[in-house]
Backbone as a ProteinNet text record, in pm:
[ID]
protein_1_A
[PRIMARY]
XXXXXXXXXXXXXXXXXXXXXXXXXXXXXXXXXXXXXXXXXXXXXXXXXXXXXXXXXXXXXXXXXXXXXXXXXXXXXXXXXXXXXXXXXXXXXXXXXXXXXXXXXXXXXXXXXXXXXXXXXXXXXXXXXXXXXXXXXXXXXXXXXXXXXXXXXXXXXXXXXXXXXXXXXX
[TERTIARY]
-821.2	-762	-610.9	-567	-406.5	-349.4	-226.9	-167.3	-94.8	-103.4	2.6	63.9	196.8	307.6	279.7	326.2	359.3	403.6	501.1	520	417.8	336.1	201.8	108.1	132.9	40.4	101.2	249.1	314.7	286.5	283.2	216.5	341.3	416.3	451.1	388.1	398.6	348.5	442.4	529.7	593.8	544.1	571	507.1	632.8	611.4	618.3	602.5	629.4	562.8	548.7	405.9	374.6	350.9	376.8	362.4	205.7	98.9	-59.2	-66.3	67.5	23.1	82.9	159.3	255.7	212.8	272.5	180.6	278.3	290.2	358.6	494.2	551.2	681.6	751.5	666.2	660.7	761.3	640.8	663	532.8	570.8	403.7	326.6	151.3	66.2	71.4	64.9	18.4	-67.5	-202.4	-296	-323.1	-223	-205.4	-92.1	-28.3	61.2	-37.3	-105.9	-216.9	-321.5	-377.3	-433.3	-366.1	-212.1	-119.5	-108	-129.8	-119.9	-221.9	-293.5	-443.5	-500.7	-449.4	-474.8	-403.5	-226.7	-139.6	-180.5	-260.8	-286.4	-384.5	-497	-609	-583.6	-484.4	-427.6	-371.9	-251.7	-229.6	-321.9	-419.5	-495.6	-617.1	-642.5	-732.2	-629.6	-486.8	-426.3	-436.5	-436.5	-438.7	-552.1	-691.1	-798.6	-839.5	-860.6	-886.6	-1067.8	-1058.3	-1223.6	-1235.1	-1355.3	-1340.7	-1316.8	-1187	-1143.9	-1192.2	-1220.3	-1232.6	-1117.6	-1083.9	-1029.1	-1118.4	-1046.7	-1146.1	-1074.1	-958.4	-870	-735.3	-661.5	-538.1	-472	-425.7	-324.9	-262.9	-127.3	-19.8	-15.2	74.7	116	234.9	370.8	427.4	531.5	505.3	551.8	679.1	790.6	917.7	1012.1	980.6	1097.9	957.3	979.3	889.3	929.8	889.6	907	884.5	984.5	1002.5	979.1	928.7	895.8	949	926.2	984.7	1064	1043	1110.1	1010.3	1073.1	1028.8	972.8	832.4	795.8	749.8	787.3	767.8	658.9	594.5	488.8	514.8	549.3	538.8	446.9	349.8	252	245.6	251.4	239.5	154.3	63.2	4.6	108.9	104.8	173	110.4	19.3	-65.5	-256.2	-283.3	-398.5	-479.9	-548.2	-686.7	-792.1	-912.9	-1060.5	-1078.3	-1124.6	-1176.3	-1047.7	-991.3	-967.4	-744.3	-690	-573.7	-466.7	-379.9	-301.8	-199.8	-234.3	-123	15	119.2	257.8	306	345.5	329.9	473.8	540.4	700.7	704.7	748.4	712.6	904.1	915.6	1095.1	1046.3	1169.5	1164.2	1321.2	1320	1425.5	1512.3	1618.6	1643.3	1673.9	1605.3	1580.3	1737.8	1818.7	1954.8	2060.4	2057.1	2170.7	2105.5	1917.7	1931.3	1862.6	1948.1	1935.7	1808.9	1791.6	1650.6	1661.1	1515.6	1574.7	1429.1	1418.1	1263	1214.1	1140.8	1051.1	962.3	859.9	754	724.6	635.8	587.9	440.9	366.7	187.4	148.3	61	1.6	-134.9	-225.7	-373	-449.7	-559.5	-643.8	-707.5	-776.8	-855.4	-951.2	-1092.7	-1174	-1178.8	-1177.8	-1265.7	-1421.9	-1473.1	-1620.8	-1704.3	-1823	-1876.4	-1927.3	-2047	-2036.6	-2186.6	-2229.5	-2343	-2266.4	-2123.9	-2061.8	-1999.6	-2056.6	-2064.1	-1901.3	-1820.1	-1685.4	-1693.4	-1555.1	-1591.8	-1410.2	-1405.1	-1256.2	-1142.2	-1042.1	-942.5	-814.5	-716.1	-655.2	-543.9	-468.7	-369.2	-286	-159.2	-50.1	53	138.6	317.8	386.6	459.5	532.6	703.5	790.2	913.3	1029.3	1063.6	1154	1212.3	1309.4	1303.3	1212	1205.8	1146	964	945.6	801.1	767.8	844.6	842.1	805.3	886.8	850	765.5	724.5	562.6	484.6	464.9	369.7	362.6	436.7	404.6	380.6	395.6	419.3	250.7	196.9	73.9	-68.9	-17.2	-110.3	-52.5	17.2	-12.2	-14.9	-52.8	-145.4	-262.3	-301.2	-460.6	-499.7	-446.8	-444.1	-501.3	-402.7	-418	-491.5	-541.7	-636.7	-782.3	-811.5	-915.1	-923.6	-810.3	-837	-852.6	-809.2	-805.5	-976.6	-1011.4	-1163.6	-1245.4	-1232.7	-1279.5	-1357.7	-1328.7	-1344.3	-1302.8	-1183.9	-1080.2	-1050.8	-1030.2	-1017.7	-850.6	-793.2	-651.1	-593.9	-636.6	-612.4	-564.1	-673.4	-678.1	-594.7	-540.9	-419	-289.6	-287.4	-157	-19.8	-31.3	70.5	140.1	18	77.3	124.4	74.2	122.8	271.6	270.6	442.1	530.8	473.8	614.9	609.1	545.4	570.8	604.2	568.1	624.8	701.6	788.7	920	965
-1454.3	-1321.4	-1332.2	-1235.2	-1224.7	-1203.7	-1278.7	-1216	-1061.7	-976.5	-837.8	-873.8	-778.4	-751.4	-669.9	-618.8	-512.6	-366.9	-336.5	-252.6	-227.2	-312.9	-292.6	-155.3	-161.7	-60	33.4	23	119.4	262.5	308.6	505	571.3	651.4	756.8	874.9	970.9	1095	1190.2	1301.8	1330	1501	1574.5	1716.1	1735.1	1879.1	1944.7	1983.3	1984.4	2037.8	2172.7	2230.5	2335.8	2430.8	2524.8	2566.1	2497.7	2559.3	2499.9	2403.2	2277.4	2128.4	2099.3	2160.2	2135.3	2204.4	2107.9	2123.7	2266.9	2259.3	2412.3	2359.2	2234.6	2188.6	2200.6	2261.1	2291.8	2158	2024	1927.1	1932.1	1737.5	1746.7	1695.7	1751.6	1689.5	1496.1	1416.3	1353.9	1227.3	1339.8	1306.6	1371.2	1422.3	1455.7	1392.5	1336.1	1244.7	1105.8	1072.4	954	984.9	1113.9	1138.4	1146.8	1166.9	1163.1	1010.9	871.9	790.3	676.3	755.1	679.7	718	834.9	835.4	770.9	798	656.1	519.6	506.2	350.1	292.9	403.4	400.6	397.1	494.2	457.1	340.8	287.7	123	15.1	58.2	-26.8	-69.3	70.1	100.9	32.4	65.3	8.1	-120.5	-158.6	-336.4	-385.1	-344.2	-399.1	-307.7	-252.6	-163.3	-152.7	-131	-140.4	73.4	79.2	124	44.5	143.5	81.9	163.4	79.6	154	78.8	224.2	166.4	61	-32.6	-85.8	-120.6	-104.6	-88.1	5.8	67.2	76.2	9	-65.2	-227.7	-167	-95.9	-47.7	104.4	203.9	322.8	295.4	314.7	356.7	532.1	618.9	740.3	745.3	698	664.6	825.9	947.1	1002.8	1113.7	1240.2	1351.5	1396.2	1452.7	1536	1659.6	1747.1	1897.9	1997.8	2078.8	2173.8	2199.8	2227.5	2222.4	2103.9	1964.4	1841.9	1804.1	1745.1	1709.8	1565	1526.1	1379.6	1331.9	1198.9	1085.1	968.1	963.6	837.7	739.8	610	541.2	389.5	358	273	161.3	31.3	-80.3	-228.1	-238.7	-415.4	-496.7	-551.6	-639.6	-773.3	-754.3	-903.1	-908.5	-955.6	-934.1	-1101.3	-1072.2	-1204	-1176.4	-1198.9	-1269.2	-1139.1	-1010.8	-926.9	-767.7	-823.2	-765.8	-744.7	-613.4	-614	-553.7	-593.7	-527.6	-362.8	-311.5	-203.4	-187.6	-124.3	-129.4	19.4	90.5	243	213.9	299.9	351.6	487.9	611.5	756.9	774.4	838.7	905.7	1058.5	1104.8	1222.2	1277.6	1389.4	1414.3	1539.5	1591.1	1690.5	1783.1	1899.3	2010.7	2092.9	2027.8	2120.2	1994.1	1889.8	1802.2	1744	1700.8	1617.6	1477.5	1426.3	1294.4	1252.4	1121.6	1042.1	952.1	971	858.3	820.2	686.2	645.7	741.9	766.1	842	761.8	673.7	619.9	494.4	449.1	338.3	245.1	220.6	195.1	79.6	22.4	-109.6	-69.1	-66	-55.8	-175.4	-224.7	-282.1	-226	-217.2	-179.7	-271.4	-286.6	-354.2	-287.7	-369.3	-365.9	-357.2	-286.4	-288.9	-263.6	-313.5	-263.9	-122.2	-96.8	65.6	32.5	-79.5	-71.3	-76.5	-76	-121.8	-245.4	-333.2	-498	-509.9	-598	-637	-757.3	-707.3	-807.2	-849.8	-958.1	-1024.1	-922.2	-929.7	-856.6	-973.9	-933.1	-1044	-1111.1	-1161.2	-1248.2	-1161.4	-1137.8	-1072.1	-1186.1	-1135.5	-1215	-1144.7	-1174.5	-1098.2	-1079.7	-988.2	-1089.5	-1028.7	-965.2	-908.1	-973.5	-1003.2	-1081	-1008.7	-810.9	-764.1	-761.3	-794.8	-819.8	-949.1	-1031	-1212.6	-1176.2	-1096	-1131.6	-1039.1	-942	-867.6	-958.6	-983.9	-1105.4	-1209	-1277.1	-1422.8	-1364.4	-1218.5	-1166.3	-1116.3	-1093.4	-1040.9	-1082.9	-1258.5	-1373.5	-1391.3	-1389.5	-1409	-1257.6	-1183.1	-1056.8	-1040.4	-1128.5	-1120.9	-1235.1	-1378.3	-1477.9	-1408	-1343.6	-1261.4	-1176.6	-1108.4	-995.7	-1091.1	-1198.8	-1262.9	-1340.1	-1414.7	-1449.2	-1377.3	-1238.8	-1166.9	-1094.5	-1103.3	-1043.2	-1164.8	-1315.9	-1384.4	-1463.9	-1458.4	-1459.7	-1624.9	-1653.4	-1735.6	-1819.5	-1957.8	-2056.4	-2031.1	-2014.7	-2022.5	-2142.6	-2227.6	-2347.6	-2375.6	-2288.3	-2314.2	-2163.3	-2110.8	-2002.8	-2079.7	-2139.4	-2207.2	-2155.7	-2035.8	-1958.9	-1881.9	-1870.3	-1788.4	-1940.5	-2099	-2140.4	-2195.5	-2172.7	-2258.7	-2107.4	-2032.5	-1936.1	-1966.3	-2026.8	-2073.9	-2233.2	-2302.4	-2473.4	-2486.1	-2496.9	-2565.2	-2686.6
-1653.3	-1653.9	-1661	-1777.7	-1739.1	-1641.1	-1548.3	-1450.8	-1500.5	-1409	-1382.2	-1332	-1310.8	-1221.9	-1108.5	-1034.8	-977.5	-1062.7	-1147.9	-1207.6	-1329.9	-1373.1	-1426.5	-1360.5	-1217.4	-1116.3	-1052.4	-1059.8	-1065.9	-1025.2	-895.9	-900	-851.9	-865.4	-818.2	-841.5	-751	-727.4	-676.5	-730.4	-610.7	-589.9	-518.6	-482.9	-361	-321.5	-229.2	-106.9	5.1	131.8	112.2	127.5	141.4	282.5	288.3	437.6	537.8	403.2	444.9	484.9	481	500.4	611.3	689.7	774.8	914.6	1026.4	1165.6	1209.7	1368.3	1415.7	1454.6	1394.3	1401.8	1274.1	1146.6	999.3	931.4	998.3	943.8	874.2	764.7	695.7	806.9	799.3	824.8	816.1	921.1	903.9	800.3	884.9	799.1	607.2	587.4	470.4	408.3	458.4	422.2	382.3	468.4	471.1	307.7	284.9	227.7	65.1	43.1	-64.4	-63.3	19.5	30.1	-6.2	-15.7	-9.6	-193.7	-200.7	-387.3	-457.9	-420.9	-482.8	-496.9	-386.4	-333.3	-469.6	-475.7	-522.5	-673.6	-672.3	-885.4	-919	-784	-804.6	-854.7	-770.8	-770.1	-865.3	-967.4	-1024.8	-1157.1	-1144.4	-1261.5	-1260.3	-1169.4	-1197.7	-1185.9	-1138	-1162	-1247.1	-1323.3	-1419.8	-1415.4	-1302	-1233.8	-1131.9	-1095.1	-997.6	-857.6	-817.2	-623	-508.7	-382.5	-287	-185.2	-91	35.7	106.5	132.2	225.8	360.8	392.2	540.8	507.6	590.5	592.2	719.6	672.3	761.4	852.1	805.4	842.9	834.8	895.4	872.7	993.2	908.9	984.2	971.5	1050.9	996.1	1128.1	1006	1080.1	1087.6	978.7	993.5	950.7	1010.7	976.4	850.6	770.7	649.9	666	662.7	716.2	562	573.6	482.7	398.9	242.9	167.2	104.5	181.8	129	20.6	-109.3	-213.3	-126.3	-152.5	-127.6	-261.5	-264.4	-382.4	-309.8	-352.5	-250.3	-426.5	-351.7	-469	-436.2	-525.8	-452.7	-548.9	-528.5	-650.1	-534.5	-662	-599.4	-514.5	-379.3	-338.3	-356.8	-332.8	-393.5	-443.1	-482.1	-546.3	-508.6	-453.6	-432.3	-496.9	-435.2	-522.7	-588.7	-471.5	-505.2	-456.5	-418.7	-302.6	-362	-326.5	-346.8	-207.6	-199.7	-84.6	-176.5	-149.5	-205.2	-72.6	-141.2	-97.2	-122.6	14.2	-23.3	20.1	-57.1	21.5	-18.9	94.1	57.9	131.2	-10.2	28.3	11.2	85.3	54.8	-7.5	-35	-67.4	-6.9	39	134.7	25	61.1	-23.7	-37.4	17.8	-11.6	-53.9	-31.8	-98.9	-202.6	-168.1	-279.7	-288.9	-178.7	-103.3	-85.2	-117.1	-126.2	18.8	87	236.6	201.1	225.2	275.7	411.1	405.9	551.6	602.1	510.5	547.5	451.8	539.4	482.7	513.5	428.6	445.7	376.6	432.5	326.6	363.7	259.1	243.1	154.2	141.9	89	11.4	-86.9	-187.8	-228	-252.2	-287.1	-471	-598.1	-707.3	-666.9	-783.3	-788.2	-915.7	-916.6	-1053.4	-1028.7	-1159.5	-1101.1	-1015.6	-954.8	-890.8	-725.5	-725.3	-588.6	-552.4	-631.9	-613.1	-642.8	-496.5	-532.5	-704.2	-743.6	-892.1	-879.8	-971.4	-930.4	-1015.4	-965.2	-1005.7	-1095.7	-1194.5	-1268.8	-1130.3	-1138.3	-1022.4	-1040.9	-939	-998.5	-961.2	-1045.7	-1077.8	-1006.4	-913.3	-880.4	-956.4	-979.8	-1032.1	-966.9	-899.7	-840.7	-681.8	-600.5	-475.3	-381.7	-350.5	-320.8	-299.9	-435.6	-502.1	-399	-457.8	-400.9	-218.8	-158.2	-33.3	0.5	-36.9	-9.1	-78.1	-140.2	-164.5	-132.6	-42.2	33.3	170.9	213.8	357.2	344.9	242.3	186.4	304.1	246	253.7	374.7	465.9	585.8	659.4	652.3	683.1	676.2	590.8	523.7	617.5	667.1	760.6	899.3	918.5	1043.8	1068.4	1024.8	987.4	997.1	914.7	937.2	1061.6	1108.9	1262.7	1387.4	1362.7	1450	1419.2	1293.7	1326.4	1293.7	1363.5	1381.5	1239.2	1153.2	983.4	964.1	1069.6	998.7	1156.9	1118.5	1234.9	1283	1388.9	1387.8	1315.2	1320.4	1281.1	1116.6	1076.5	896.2	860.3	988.2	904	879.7	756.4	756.4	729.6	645.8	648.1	767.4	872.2	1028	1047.3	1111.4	1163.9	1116.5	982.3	927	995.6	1015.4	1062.2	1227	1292.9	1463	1440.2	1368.5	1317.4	1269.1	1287.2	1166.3	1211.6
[MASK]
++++++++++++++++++++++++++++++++++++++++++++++++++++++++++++++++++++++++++++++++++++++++++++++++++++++++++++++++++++++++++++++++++++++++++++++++++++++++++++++++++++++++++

């Protein structure tokens, strides 16, 4: 299989806060933030395995800055790294302040996605390249997440995580 890039999978999305989406602090929802996050994820991902994807974890969420009503949001989602079957997506969601302009990151998510055929069955996805310094270190930070994630649900020997142990060995 050909390697991709990252900008191969490339999603932005950007929209609106609508009153309907926003809690009684007439910030966004949350979980609708999660849900604008999880379709980005899913087009990344569908671009680079050019398969049907499913979620199959969300890793991370961190919702660092609320998004208040009426802020333009951009969710932008690209492959951080790609294994057997299996891809990490890379969410960064800015928003923009509805009177200057100004773009700030607000948030930020890493999810998993499984490929599949159309019977369900995981099927392999191409490698990705990364080429940017950015790219480069979500993708070596990838593989030791995925390390961890398996030792912690018992998958994986501590021992044979070699990427967790070179960051406590030097």
């Amino acid at each position: 299989m050909r390697p991709k890039t990252p900008n191969d999978s490339r999603t932005l999305m950007t929209d609106m806060v609508l009153p309907s989406e926003t809690n009684p602090l007439n910030n966004l929802f949350g979980g609708e933030l999660l849900a604008r996050m999880d379709r980005a994820a899913s087009i990344a991902a569908r671009r680079h395995s050019r398969r049907i994807t499913v979620t199959a974890s969300v890793n991370h969420v961190a919702f660092n800055r609320s998004v208040p009503l009426g802020s333009v949001v951009t969710v932008e989602a690209a492959v951080s790294r790609a294994f057997k079957t299996s891809m990490e997506i890379f969410i960064d969601v800015w928003m923009e302040d509805r009177f200057t302009g100004e773009r700030t990151k607000a948030n930020e998510a890493i999810y998993t996605f499984v490929a599949v055929d159309d019977t369900g069955i995981p099927t392999e996805v191409p490698p990705l390249q990364p080429e940017t310094d950015l790219e480069k270190e979500r993708f070596a930070a990838a593989l030791r997440r995925k390390q961890l994630s398996l030792v912690l649900a018992g998958k994986m020997k501590p021992s044979d995580a070699t990427e967790l142990r070179a960051l406590f060995t030097s």
